[in-house]
C-alpha positions in Angstrom: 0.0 0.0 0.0 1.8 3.1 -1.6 1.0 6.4 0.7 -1.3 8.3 -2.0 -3.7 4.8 -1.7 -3.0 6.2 2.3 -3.9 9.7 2.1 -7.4 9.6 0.3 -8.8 7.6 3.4 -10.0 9.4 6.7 -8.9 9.7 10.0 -11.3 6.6 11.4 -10.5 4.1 8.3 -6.3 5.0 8.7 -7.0 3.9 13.2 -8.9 1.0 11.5 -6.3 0.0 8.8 -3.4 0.8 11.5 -5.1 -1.8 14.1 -5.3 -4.6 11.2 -1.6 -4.2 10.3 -0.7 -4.7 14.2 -2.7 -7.2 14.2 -1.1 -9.1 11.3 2.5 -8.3 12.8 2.0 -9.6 15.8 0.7 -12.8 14.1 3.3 -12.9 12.0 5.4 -12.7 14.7 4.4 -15.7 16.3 4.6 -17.3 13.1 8.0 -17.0 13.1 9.0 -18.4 16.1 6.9 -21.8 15.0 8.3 -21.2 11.7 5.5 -21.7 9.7 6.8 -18.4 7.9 8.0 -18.8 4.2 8.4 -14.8 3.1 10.0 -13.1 5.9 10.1 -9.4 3.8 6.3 -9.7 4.6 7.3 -8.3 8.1 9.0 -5.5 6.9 6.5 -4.6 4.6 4.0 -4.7 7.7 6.5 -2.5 9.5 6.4 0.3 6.3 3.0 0.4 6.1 2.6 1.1 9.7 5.1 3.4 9.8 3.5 5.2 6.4 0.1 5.1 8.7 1.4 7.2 11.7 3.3 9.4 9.0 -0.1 10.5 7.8 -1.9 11.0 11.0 0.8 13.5 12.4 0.7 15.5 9.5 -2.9 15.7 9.6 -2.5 16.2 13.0 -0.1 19.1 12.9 -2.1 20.7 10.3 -5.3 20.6 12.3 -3.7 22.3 15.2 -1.4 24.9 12.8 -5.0 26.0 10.9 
């Protein structure tokens, strides 16, 4: 998920998208330690998207409170 897919959702469906993709690490996570795991970049990827998530929201954020 590129961040211009990111940026045309709102505030509720990024919290929404942001639990999933927790959610998903931390099961990935524990599919690694039984190593069931055959792609390990998946975790990464999770990590990115994440990190792309809470990117948006503080921008939003500051903007909100610099309007």
């Amino acid at each position: 998920m590129n961040a211009t897919e990111l940026r045309e959702k709102n505030d509720t469906e990024l919290q929404a998208l942001l639990v999933a993709k927790k959610d998903d690490l931390m099961h990935f996570r524990l599919q690694m330690a039984t190593g069931v795991v055959d792609n390990v970049r998946l975790s990464r990827n999770a990590r990115r998207d994440i990190a792309r998530i809470h990117t948006i929201l503080n921008e939003r954020a500051r903007t909100a409170v610099g309007a």
